[in-house]
NUKE-902147 format. One record per residue (C-alpha): residue number from 1; residue in three letters; x negated, y negated, z negated. Coordinates in pm, 1 decimal. Layout:
REM NUKE-902147
+-----+-----+----------+----------+----------+
|   k |   r |     east |    north |       up |
+-----+-----+----------+----------+----------+
| NUM | ALA |        X |        Y |        Z |
...
+-----+-----+----------+----------+----------+
This chain:
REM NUKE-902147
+-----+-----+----------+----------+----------+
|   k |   r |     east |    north |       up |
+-----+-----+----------+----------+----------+
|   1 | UNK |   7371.7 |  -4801.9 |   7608.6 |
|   2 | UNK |   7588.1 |  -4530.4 |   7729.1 |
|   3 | UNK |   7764.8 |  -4581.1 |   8036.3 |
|   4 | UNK |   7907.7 |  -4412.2 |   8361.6 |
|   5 | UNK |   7537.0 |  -4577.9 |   8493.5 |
|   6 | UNK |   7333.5 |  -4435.5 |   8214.1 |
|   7 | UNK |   7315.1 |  -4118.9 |   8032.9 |
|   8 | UNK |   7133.1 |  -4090.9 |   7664.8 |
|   9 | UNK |   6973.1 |  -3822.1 |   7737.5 |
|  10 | UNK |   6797.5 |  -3902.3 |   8060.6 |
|  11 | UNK |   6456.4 |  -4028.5 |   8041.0 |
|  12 | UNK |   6137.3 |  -3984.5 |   8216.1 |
|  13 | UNK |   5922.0 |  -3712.7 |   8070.4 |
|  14 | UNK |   5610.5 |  -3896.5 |   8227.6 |
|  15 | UNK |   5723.3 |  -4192.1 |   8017.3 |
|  16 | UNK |   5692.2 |  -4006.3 |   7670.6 |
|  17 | UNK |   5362.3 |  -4001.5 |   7500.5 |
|  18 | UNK |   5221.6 |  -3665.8 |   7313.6 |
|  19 | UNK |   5373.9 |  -3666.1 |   6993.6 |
|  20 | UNK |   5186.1 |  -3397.8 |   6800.9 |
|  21 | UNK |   5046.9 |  -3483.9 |   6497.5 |
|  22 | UNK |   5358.0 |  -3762.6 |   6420.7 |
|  23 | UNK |   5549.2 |  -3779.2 |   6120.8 |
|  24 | UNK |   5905.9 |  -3848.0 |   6123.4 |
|  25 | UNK |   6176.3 |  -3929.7 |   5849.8 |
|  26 | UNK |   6536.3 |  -3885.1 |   5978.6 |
|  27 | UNK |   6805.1 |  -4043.9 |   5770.5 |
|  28 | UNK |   7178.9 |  -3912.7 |   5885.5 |
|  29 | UNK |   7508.8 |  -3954.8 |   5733.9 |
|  30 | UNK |   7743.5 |  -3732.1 |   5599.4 |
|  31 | UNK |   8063.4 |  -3886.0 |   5706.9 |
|  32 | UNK |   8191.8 |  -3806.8 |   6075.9 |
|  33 | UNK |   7955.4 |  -3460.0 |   6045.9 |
|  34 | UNK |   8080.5 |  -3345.1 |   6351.3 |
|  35 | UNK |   7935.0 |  -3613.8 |   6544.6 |
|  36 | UNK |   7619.7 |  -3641.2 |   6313.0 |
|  37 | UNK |   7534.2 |  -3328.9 |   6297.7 |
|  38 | UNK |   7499.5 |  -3317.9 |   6643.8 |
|  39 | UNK |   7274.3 |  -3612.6 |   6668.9 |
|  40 | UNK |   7074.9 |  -3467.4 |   6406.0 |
|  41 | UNK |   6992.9 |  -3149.3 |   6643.3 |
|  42 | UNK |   6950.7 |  -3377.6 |   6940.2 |
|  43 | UNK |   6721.4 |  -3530.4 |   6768.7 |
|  44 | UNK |   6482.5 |  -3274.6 |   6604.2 |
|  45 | UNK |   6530.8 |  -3065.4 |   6905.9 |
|  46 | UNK |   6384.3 |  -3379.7 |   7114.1 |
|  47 | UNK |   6132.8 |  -3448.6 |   6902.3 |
|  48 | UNK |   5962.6 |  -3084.9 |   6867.7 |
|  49 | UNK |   6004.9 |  -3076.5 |   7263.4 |
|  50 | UNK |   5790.5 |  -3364.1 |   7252.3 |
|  51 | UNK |   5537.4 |  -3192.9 |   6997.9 |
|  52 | UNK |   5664.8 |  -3327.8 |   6678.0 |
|  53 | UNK |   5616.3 |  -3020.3 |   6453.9 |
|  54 | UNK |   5874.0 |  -2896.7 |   6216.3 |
|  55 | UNK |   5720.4 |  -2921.0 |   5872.6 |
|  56 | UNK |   5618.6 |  -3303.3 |   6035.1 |
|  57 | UNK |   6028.0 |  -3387.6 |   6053.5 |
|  58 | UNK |   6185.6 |  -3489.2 |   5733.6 |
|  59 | UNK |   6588.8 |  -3487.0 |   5677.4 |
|  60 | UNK |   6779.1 |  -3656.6 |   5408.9 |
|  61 | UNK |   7140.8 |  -3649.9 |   5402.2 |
|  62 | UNK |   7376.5 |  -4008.5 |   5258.7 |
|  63 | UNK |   7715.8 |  -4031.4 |   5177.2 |
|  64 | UNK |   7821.6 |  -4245.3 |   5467.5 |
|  65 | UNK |   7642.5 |  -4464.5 |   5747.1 |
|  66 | UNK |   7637.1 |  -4776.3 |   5496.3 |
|  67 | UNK |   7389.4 |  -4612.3 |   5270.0 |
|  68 | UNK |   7145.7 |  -4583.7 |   5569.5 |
|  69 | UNK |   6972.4 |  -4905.6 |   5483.8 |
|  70 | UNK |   6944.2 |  -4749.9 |   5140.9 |
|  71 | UNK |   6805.3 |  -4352.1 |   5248.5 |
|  72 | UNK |   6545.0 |  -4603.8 |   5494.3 |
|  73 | UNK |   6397.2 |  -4834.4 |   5268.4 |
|  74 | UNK |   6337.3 |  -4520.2 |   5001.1 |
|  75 | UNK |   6121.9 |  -4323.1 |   5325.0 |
|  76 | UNK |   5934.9 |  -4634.5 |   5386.5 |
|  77 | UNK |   5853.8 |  -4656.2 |   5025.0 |
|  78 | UNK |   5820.8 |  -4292.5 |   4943.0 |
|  79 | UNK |   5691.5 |  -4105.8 |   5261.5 |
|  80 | UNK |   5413.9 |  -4060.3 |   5441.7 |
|  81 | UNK |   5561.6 |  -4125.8 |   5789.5 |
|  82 | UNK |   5551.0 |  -4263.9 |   6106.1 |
|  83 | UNK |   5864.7 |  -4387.0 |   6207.9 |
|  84 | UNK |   6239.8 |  -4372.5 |   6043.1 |
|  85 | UNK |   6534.1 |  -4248.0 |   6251.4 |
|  86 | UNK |   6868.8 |  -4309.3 |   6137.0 |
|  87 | UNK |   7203.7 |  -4146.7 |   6218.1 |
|  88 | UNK |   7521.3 |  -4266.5 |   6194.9 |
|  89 | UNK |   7868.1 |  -4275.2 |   6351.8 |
|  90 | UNK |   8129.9 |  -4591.3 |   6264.9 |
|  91 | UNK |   8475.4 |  -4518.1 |   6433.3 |
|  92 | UNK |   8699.8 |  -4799.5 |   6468.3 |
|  93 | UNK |   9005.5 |  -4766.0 |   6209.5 |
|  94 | UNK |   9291.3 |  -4944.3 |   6150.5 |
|  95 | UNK |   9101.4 |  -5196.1 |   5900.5 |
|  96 | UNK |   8826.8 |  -5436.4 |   5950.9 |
|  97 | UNK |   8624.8 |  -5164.1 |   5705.4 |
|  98 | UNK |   8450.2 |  -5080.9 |   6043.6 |
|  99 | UNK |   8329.8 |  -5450.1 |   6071.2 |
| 100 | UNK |   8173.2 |  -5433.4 |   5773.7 |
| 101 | UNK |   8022.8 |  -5121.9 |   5777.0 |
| 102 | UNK |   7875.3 |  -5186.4 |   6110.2 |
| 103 | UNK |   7753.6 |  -5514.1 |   6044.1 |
| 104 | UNK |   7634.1 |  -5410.6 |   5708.8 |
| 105 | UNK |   7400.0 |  -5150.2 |   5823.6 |
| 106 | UNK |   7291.0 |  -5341.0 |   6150.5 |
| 107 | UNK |   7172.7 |  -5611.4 |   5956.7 |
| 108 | UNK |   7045.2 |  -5390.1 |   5687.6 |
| 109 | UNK |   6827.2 |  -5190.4 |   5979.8 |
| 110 | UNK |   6753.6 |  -5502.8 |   6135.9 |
| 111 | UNK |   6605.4 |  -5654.2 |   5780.3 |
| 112 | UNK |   6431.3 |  -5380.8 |   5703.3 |
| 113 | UNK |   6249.9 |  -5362.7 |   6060.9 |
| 114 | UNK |   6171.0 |  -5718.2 |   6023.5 |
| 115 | UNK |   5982.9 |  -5643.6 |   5668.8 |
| 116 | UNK |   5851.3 |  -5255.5 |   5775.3 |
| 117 | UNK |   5512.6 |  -5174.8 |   5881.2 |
| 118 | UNK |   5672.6 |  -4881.5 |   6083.2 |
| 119 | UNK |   5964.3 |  -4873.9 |   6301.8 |
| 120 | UNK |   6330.4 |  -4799.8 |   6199.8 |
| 121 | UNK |   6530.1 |  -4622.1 |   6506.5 |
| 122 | UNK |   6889.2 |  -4766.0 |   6489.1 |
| 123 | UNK |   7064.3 |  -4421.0 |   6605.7 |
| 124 | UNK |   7475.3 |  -4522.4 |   6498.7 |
| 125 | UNK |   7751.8 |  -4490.9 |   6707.1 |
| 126 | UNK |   8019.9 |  -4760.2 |   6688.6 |
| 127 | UNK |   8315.9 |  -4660.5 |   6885.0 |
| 128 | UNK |   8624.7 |  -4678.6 |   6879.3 |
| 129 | UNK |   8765.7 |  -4354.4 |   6927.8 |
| 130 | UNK |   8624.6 |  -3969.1 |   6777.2 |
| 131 | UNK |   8654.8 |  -3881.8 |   7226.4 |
| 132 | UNK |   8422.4 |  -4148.1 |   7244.1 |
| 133 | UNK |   8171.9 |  -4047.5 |   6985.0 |
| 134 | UNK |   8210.4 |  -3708.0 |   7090.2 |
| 135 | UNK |   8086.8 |  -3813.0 |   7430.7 |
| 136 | UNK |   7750.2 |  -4009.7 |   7285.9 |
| 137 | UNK |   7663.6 |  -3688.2 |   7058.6 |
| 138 | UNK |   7594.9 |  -3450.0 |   7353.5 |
| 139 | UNK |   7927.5 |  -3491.6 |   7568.0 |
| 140 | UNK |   7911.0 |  -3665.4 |   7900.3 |
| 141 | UNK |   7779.8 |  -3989.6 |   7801.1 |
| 142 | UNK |   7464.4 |  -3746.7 |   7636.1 |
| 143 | UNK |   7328.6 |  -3735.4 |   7253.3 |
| 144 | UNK |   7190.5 |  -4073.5 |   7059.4 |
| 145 | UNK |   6993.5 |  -3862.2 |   6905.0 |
| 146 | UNK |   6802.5 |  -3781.3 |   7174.4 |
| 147 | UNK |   6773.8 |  -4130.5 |   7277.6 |
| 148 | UNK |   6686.8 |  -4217.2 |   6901.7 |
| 149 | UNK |   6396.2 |  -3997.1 |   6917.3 |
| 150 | UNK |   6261.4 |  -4072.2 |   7243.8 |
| 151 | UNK |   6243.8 |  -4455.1 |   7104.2 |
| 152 | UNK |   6084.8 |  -4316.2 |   6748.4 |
| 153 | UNK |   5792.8 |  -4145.3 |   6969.5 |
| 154 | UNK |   5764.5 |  -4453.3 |   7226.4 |
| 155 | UNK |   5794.8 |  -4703.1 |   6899.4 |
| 156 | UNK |   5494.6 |  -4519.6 |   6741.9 |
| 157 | UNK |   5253.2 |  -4531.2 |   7010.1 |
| 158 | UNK |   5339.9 |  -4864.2 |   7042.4 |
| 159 | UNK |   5258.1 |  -4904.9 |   6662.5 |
| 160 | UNK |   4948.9 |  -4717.8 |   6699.9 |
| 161 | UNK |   4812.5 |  -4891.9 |   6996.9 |
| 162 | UNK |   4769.3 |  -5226.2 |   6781.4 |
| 163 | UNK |   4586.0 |  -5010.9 |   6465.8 |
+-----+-----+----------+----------+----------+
């Protein structure tokens, strides 16, 4: 969680395993691109830092951050991968629409992980202003992205340590 104690993107390099040789699918959503996007370079910037190679990263763009559940459920059926990242970014509206998309796709991650045989990195903002947002996709609070793919690496090893 971002906060004036904690920064997304700090970590401890020591704490990251070798990631070379992983395959990751990235999920991000359309809507709120300006935040997105950026999460989407934090993260496959992080990740080939980490030794994730290129042509091992796969991107598929959704509508909105509802259809995430959707975009991960097709990877984990229809690629060869590792771990699932997805992106989103809910911004709190003047309807309860941002209840249920949040809630939607939490529970929708959280299902999925429950079922998957590979984990599924919950990487969606839920704020309540764009400042905010801006501030979790690279801004003072750092990227989720970065954070998302830190997890995706650590969640992997993890994976791989009970094969």
């Amino acid at each position: 969680m971002a906060t004036i104690l904690k920064n997304l993107s700090d970590y401890d390099l020591n704490s990251v395993p070798n990631a070379s040789g992983m395959k990751i699918a990235i999920a991000v959503a359309e809507w709120n691109y300006e935040i997105t996007g950026a999460l989407l370079k934090g993260a496959v910037d992080t990740l080939k830092k980490h030794g994730v190679w290129e042509k091992n990263i796969s991107i598929k763009h959704v509508p909105g951050t509802f259809e995430l559940t959707f975009a991960a459920s097709a990877m984990m059926e229809y690629e060869e991968v590792d771990a699932i990242i997805v992106l989103g970014c809910v911004i709190q509206g003047e309807t309860r629409h941002f209840d249920f998309i949040c809630n939607g796709v939490t529970n929708g991650i959280t299902n999925l992980n429950s079922q998957a045989e590979i984990p599924i990195i919950f990487g969606v903002l839920t704020t309540e202003t764009q400042q905010q947002a801006l501030d979790r996709a690279g801004g003072k609070h750092g990227n989720k992205g970065d954070e998302a793919a830190i997890t995706a690496i650590k969640m992997i090893d993890l994976n791989d340590s009970y094969l």
